[in-house]
C-alpha positions in Angstrom: 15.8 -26.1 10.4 17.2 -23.9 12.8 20.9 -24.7 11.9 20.4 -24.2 8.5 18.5 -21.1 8.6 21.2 -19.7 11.3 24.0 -20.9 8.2 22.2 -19.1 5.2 22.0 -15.9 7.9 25.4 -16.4 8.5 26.5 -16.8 5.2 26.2 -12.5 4.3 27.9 -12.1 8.0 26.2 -10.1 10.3 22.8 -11.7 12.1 20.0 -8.9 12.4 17.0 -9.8 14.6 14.6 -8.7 12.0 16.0 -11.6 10.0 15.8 -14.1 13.1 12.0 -13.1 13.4 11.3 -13.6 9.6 13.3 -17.0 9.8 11.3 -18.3 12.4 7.6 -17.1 10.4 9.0 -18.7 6.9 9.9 -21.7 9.1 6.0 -21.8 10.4 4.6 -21.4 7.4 7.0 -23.9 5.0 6.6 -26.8 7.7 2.9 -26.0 9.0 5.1 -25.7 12.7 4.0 -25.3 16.4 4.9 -23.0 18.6 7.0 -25.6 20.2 8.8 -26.1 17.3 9.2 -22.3 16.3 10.8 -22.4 20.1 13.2 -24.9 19.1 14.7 -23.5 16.0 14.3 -20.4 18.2 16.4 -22.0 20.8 19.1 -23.5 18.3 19.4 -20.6 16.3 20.0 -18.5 19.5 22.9 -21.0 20.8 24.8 -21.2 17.7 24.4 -17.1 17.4 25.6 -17.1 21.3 28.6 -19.8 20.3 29.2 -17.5 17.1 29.4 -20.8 15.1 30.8 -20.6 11.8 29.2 -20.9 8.7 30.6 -24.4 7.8 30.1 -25.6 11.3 26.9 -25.1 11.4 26.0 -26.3 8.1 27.2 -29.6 8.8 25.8 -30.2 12.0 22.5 -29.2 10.6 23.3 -32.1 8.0 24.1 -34.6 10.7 21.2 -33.8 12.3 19.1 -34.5 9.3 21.3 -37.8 8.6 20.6 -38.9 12.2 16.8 -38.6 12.2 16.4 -39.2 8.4 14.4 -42.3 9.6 11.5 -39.9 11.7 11.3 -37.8 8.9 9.1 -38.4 5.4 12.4 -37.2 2.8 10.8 -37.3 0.0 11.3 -35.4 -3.2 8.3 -32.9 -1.7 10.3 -32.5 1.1 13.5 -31.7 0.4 12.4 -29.5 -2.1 10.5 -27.5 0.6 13.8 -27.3 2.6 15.7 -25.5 -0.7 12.8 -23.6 -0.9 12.9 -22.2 2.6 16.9 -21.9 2.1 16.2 -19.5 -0.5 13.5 -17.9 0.9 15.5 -17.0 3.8 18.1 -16.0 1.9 15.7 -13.6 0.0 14.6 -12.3 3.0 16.8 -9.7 2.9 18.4 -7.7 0.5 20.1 -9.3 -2.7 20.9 -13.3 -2.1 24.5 -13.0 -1.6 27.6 -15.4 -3.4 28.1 -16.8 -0.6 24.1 -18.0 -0.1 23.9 -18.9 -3.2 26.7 -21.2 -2.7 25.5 -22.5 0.6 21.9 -23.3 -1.3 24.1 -25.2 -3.8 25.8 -27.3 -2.1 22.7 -28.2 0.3 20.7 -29.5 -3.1 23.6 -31.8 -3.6 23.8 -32.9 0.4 20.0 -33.2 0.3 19.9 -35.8 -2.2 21.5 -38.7 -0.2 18.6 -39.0 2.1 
């Protein structure tokens, strides 16, 4: 989740550390997570913001890391449609949901549906 939520944040350009903070509590409270978890996404997020990964970049390693451990993970319909839902939500986070976003959100409902 972290790479996806650090590609919607990316998507509108600049990363605020309000939005990293409200990423991390929608992430808790979507996927009932740990606090070991919340330090992972934390973790991710913070390397690809480091690495200043693009956009597309990131957005495709968070799909190979979904296709990769698609097998751990219970994909079903509930499931994915709680990762849109915390795409969007993130991206609603703050201010107006941007083109770019919305397109990112787009494309991600299509990717979704091959696992």
């Amino acid at each position: 989740m972290g790479s996806l939520a650090y590609s919607i944040a990316k998507a509108d350009g600049a990363i605020q550390s309000e939005e990293k903070e409200t990423i991390k509590n929608l992430a808790q409270k979507e996927f009932q997570l740990g606090d070991g978890d919340i330090e992972w996404i934390d973790q991710m997020f913070n390397k690809l913001e480091k690495a200043n990964i693009p956009l597309e970049e990131a957005y495709n390693y968070a799909l190979d890391t979904l296709e990769a451990n698609r097998f751990h993970f219970d994909f079903t319909q509930s499931m994915k449609s709680k990762c849109i839902s915390f795409m969007e939500r993130v991206a609603e986070a703050f201010n107006e949901t941007s083109v770019e976003e919305r397109s990112i959100i787009s494309r991600f409902k299509k990717d979704v549906q091959r696992f």
